[in-house]
VOMIMAR-420572 format. One record per atom (N, C-alpha, C, O, CB): residue number from 1; z, x, y. Coordinates in steps of 0.05 Angstrom, whole numbers, plus 32768, in hexadecimal, padded with zeros to 4 digits. Each point is the difference from the previous one (the first is absolute). Glycine has a CB too. Layout:
N
R   n   zz   xx   yy
R NUM    Z    X    Y
...
This chain:
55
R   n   zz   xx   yy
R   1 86AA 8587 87EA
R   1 801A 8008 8008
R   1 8014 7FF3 7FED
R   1 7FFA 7FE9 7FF8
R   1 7FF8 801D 8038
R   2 8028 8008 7FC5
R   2 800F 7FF5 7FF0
R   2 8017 8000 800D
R   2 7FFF 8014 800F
R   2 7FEA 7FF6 7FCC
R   3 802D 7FEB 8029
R   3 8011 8008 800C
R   3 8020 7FF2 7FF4
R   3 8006 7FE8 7FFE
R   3 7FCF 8020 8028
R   4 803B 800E 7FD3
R   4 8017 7FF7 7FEA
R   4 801C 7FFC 8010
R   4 8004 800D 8015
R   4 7FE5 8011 7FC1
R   5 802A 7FCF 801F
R   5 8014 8004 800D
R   5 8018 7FEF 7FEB
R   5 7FFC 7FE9 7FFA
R   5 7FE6 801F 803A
R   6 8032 8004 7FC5
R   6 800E 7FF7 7FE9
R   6 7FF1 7FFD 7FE6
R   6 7FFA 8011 7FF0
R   6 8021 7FD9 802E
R   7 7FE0 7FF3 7FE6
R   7 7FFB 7FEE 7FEA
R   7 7FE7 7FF7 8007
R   7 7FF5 7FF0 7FF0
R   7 8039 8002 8005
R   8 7FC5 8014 8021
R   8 7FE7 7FF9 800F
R   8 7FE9 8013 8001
R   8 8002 8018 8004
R   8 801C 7FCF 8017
R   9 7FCA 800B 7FE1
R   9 7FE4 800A 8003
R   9 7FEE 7FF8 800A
R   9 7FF1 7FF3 7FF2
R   9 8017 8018 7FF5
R  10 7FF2 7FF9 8034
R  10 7FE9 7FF8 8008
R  10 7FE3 800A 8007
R  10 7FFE 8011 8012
R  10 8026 7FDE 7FF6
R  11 7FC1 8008 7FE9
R  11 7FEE 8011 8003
R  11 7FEA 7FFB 800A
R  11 7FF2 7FF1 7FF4
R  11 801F 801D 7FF1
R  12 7FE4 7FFD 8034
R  12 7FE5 7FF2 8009
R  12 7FE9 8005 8006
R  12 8003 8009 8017
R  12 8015 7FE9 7FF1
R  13 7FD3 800D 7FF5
R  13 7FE1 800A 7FF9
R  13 7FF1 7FFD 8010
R  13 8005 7FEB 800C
R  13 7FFE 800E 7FD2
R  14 7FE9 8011 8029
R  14 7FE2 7FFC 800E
R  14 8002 7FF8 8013
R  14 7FEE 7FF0 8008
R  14 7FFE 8008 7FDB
R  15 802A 800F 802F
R  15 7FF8 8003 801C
R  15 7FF8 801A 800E
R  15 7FFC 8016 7FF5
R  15 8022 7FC6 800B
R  16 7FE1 801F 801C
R  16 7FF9 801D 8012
R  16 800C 8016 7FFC
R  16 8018 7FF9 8002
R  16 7FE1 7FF0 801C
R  17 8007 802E 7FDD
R  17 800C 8018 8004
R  17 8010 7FF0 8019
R  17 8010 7FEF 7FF9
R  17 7FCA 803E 7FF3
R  18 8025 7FD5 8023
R  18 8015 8002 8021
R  18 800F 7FEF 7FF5
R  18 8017 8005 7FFA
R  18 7FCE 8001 8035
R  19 800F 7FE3 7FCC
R  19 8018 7FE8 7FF4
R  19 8017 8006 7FEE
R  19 8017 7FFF 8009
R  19 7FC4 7FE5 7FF7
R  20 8021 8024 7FE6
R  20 800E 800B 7FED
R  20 800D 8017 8006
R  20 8014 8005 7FF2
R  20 7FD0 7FE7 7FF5
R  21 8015 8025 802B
R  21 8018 8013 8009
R  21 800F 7FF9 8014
R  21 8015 800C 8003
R  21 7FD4 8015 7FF1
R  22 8010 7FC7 801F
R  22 8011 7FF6 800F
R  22 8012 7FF2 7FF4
R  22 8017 7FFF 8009
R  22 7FCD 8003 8014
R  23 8014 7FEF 7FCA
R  23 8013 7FEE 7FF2
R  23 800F 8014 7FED
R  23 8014 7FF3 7FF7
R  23 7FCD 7FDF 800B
R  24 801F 8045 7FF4
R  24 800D 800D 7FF6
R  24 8010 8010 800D
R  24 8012 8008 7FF2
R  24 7FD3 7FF1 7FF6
R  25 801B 8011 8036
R  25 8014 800D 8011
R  25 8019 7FEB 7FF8
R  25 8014 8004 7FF3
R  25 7FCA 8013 8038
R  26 8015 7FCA 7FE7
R  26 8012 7FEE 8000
R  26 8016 8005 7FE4
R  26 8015 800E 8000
R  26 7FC3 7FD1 801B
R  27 801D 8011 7FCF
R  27 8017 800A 7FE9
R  27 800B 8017 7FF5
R  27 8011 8000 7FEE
R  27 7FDE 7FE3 800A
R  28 8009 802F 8012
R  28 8006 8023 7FF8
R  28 8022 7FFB 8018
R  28 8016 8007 7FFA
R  28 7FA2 8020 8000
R  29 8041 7FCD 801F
R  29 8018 800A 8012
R  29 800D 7FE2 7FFE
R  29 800F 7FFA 8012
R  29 7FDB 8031 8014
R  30 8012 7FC5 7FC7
R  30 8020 7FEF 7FF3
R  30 800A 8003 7FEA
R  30 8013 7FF3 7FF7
R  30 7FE4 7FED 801C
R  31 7FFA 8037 7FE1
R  31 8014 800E 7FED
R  31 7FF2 7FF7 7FEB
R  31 800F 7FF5 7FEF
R  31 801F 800E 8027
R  32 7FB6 7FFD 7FE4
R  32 7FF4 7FF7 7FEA
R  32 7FF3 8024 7FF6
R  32 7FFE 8014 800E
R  32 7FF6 7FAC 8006
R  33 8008 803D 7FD4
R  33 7FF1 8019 7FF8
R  33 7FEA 7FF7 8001
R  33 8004 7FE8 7FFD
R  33 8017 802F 7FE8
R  34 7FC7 7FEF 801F
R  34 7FE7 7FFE 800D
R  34 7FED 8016 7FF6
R  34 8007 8017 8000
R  34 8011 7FD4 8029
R  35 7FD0 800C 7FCD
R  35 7FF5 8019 7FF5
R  35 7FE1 7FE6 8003
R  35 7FFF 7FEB 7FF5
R  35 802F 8041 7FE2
R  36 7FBF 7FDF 803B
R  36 7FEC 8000 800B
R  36 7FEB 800C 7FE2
R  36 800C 8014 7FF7
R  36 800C 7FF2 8044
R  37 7FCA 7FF2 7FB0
R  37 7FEF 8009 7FF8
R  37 7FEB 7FF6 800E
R  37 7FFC 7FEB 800C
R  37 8019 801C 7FCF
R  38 7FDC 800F 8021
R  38 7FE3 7FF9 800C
R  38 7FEC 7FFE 7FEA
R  38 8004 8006 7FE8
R  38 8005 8014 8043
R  39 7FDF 7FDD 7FE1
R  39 7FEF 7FFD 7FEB
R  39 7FF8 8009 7FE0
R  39 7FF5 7FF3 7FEE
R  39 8005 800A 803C
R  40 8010 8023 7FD7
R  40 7FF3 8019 7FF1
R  40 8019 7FFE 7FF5
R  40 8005 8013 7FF2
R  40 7FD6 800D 8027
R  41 803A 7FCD 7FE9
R  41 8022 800D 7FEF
R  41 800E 8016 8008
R  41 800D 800D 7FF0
R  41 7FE3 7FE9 7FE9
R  42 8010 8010 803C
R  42 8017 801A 800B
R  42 8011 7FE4 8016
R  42 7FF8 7FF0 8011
R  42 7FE3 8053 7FF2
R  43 803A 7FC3 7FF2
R  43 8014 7FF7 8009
R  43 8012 8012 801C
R  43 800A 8017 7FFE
R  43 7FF1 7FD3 7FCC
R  44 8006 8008 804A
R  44 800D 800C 8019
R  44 8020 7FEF 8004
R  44 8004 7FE8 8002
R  44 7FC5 8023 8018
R  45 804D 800E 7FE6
R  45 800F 7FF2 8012
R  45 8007 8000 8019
R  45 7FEE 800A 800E
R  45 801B 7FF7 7FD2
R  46 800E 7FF6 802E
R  46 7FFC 7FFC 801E
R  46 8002 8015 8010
R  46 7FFB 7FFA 8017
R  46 8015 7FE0 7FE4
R  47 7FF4 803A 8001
R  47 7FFD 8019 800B
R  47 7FD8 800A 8002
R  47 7FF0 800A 8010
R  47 804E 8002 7FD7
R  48 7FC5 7FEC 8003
R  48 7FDA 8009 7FFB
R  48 7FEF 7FE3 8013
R  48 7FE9 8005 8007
R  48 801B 8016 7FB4
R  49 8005 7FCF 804A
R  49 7FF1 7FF1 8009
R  49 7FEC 8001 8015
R  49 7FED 7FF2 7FFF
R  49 8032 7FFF 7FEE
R  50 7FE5 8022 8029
R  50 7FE6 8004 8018
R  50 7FEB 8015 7FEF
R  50 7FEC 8004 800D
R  50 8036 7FFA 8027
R  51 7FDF 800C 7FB7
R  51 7FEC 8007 7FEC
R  51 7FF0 7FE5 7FFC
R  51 7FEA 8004 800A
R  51 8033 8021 7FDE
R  52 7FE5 7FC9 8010
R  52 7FF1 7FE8 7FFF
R  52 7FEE 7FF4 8017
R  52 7FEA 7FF5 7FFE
R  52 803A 8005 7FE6
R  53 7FEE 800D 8037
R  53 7FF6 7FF7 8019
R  53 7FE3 8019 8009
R  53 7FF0 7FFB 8012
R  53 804C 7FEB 7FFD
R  54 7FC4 8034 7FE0
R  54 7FF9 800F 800D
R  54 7FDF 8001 7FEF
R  54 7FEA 8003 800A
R  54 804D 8015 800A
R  55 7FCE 7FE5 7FCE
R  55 7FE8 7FF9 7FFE
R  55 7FE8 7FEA 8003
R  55 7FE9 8005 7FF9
R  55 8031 8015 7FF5
């Protein structure tokens, strides 16, 4: 998960699917931009995220 905001970047790896989309709702709704990759390189944003939960 990468998640941008101004001057800020934060990015974080190799956790759970559930985890990482729970921790990405979180910063998506304080106003961070948020963009979820999965294994294979397709990148999801927060609209696409229960795609992640579903596979």
């Amino acid at each position: 998960m990468v998640a941008e905001r101004d001057n800020e970047t934060v990015k974080v790896e190799r956790e759970s699917t559930w985890l990482i989309v729970a921790k990405a709702r979180i910063w998506a709704s304080e106003g961070w931009r948020v963009v979820i990759t999965d294994k294979d390189g397709k990148s999801y944003a927060p609209d696409e995220f229960d795609k992640l939960l579903a596979a």
